[in-house]
C-alpha positions in Angstrom: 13.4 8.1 -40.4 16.1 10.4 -39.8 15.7 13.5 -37.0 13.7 16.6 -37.7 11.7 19.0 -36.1 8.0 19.2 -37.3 6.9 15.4 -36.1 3.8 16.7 -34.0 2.3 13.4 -34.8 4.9 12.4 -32.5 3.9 14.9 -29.8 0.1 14.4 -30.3 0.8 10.4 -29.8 3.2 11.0 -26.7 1.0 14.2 -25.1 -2.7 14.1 -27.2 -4.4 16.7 -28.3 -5.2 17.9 -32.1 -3.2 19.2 -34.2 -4.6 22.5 -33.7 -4.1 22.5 -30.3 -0.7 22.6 -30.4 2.1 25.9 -30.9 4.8 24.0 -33.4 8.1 25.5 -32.0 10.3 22.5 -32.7 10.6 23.6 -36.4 12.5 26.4 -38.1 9.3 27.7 -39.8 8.1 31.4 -39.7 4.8 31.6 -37.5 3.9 34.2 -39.2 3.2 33.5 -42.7 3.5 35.0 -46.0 -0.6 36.4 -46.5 -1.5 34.1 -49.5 -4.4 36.0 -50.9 -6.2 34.7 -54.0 -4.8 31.8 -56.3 -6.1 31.7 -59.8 -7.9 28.7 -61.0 -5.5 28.3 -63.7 -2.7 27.4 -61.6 -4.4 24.1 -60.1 -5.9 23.1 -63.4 -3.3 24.1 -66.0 0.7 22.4 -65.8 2.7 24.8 -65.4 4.2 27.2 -68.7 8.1 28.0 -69.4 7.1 31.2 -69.1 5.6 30.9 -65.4 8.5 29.2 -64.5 11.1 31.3 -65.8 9.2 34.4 -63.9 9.7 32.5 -60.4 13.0 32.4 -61.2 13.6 36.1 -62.2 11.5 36.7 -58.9 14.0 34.2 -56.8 17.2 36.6 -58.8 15.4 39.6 -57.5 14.8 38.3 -53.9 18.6 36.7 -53.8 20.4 39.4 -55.8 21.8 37.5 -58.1 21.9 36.8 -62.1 23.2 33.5 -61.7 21.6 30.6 -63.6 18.9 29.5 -60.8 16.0 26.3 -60.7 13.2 26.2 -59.0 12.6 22.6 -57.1 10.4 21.0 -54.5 12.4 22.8 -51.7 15.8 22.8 -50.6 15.6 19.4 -49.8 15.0 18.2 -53.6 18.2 19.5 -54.6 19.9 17.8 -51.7 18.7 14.5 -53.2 20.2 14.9 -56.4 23.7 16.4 -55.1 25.5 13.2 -55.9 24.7 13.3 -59.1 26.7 16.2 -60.0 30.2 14.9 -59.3 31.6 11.6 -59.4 31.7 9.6 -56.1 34.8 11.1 -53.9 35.4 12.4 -50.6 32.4 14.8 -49.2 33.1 16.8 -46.1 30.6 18.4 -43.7 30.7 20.9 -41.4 28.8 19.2 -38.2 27.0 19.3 -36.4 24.2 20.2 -39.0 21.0 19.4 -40.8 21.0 15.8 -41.1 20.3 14.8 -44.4 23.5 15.1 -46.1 25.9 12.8 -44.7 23.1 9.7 -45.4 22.1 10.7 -48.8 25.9 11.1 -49.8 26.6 7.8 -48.4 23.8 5.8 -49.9 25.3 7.2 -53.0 28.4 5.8 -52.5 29.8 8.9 -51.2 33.0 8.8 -48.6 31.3 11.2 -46.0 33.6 12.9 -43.5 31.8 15.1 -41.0 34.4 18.1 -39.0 34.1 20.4 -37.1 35.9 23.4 -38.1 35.8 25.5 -41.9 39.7 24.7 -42.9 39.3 20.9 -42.1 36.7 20.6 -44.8 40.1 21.4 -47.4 40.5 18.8 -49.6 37.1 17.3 -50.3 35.7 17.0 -53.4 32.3 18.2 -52.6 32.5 20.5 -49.3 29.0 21.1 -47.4 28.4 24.2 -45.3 25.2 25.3 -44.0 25.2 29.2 -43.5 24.0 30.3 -40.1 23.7 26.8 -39.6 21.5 24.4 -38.1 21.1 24.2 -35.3 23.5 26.1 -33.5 23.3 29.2 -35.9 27.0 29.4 -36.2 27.5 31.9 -39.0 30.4 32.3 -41.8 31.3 35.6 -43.7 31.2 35.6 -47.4 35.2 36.2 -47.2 35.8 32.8 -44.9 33.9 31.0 -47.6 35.1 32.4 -50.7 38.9 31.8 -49.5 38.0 28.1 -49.4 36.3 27.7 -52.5 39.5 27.1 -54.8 40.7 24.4 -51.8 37.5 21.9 -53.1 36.3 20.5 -55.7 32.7 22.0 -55.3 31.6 24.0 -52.5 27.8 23.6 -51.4 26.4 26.5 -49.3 22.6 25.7 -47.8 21.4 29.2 -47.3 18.0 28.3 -45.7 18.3 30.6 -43.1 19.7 33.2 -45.0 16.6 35.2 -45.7 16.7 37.3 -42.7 20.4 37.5 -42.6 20.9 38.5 -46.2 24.6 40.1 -45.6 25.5 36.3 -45.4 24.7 35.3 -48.9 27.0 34.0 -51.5 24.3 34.3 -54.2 25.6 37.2 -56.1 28.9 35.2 -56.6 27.1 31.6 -57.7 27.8 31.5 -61.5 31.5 30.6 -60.8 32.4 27.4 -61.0 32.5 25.4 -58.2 29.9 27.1 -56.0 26.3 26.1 -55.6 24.0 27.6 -53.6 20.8 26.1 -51.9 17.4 28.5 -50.7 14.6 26.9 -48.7 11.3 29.6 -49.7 9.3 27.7 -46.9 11.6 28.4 -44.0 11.5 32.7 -43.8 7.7 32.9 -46.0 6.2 30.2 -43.3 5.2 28.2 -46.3 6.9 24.8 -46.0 3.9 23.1 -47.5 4.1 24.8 -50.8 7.5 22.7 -51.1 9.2 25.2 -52.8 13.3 25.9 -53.1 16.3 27.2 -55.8 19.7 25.8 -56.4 21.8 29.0 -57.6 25.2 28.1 -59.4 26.9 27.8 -62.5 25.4 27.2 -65.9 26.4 23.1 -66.1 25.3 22.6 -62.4 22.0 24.3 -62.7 21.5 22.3 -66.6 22.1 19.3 -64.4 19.9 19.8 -61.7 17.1 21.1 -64.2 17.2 18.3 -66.2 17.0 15.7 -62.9 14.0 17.4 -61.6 11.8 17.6 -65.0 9.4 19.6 -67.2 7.2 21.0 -64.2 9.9 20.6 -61.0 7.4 22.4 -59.3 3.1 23.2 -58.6 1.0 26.2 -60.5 0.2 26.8 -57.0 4.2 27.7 -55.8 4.9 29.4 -58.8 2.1 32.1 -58.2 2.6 32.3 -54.6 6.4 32.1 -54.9 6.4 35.3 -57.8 4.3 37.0 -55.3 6.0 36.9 -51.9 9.6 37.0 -53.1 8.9 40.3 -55.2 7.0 41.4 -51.7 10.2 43.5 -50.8 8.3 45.6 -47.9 7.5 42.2 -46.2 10.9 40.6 -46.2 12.0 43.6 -45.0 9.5 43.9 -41.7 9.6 40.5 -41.5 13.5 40.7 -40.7 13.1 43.4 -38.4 10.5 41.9 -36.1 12.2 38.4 -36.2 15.4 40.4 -35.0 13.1 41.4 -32.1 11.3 38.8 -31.4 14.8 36.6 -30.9 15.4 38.8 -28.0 12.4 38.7 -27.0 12.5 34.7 -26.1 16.3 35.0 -24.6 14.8 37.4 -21.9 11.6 35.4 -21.6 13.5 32.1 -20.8 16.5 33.8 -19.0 14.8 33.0 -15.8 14.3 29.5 -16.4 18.5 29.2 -16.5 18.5 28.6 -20.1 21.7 29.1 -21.7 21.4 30.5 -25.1 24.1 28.1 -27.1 23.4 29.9 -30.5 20.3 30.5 -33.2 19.1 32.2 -36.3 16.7 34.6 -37.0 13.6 31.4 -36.9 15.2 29.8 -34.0 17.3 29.3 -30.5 19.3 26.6 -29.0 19.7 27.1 -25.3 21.0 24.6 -22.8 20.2 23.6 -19.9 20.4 20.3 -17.7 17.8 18.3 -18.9 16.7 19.1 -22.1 14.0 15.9 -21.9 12.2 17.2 -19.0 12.3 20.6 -20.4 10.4 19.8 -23.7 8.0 17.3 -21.3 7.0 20.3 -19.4 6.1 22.7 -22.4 4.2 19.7 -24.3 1.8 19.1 -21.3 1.0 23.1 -22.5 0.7 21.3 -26.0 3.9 23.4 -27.0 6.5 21.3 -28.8 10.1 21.8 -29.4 13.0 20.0 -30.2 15.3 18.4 -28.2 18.7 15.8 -29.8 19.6 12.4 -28.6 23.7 13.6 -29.3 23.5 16.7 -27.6 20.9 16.0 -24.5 21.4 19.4 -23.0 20.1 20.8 -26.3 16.5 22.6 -27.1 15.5 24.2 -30.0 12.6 26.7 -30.3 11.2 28.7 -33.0 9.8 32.2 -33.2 6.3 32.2 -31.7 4.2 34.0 -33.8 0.8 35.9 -32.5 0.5 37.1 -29.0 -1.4 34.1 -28.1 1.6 32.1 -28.3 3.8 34.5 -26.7 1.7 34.4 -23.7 1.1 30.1 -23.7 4.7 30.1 -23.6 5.1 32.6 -20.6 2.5 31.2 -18.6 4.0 27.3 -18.7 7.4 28.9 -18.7 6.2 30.7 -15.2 5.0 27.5 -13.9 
């Protein structure tokens, strides 16, 4: 298993406790959900129409501003299993540090993988990967930077999971050229990562491609109601936004004491540094907090957002210990 955030079954066997017991903070997931509300029965009993579909999609256009071709799929991470089947097998180049499941899928595929570390070195690949603000360091690249390298690759992939917050970022207005695909994680900024739920945004063939890997019903009843829902919820996204933008100043001052060093972050997250990044997590998971810390960067920890004031003040009162 490769490294995420999320593995509280870790935590609970290292620390105990339940489940419940425990403030998730080592995942980049809103704490603050999307409000649900009422499902109809219909969409756990019935598979899924066209016509159902085809409205999550319009919703996804109207909550990425874009008329690009677009697919619904079992999140973000769906589409990055199927990237190698959009290209022949060549050269792939990754920005890194990032989210670690592209260089090992690429490879199993029989991908050359190449990870660098700055935007021009990633000229010359056949498929180029760029997560935008990445992860985890929440280093972010304007739509210019990215555009001006798209005719220097073969195909340029943009993961725009973060993006929701941050929407000034976004290359999915420009998607339907060819060359560009765009990834969307729903879960991530709607705090809904169990729905499994995500879009690839691109060019007619690369969307027919994807579509026709993932099936008749790439996705549940149940995502396709919430998903028309929340991403037409305009007024939400946009208070969302505006309180995450508060609340990541909020943690900078609340662990500025502490001697944290804020590295970088995104709108669901900070990376700070510090000297010991192990005993740092130790000491908030004795509270039953979790973050994440990584074994290449050991000066490195990760927190989301908390969400409701209860967390806030769990987090102060271990911080203040």
């Amino acid at each position: 298993m490769r490294e995420h955030g999320g593995n509280l079954d870790l935590a609970q066997r290292r620390f105990g406790g339940r489940a419940e017991d425990w403030i998730d903070l080592s995942t980049g997931i809103n704490r603050l959900p999307y409000p649900v509300g009422d499902i109809a029965a219909h969409h756990w009993q019935a598979l899924p129409s066209r016509s159902e579909i085809e409205a999550l999609h319009q919703a996804a256009r109207h909550a990425y501003g874009t008329s690009a071709p677009i697919v619904a799929m079992g999140g973000a991470q769906a589409a990055i299993q199927l990237l190698p089947q959009l290209a022949p097998r060549g050269r792939a180049r990754i920005l890194a540090p990032t989210y670690n499941e592209y260089a090992p899928v690429l490879s199993a595929a029989g991908w050359e993988v190449e990870e660098v570390r700055d935007l021009v070195a990633l000229a010359g690949a056949d498929l180029a990967i760029v997560v935008n603000p990445n992860n985890p360091d929440g280093r972010r690249y304007s739509p210019k930077e990215l555009l001006a390298l798209l005719p220097r690759v073969g195909q340029l992939v943009i993961d725009e999971s973060f993006t929701d917050a941050v929407p000034e970022l976004s290359l999915a207005a420009e998607a339907g050229q060819k060359g560009l695909l765009i990834l969307r994680s729903f879960g991530k900024f709607y705090g809904l990562a169990g729905l499994r739920l995500g879009f690839a945004i691109g060019n007619a063939a690369d969307i027919g491609k994807l579509a026709a890997a993932s099936g008749p019903w790439p996705v549940s009843g149940a995502a396709i109601a919430v998903g028309c829902r929340a991403l037409r919820d305009d007024a939400w996204a946009r208070a969302t936004s505006a309180r995450l933008a508060r609340d990541c100043v909020r943690l900078d001052e609340m662990v500025q004491p502490q001697g944290w060093r804020l590295v970088g972050g995104a709108p669901l997250f900070r990376l700070y540094e510090m000297p010991d990044a192990l005993a740092a997590q130790e000491k908030l998971a004795r509270a039953r907090i979790w973050s994440r810390i990584f074994a290449q960067s050991p000066a490195w920890l990760r927190l989301g957002i908390p969400g409701a004031e209860v967390e806030w003040s769990r987090l102060a009162e271990v911080l203040a210990r």
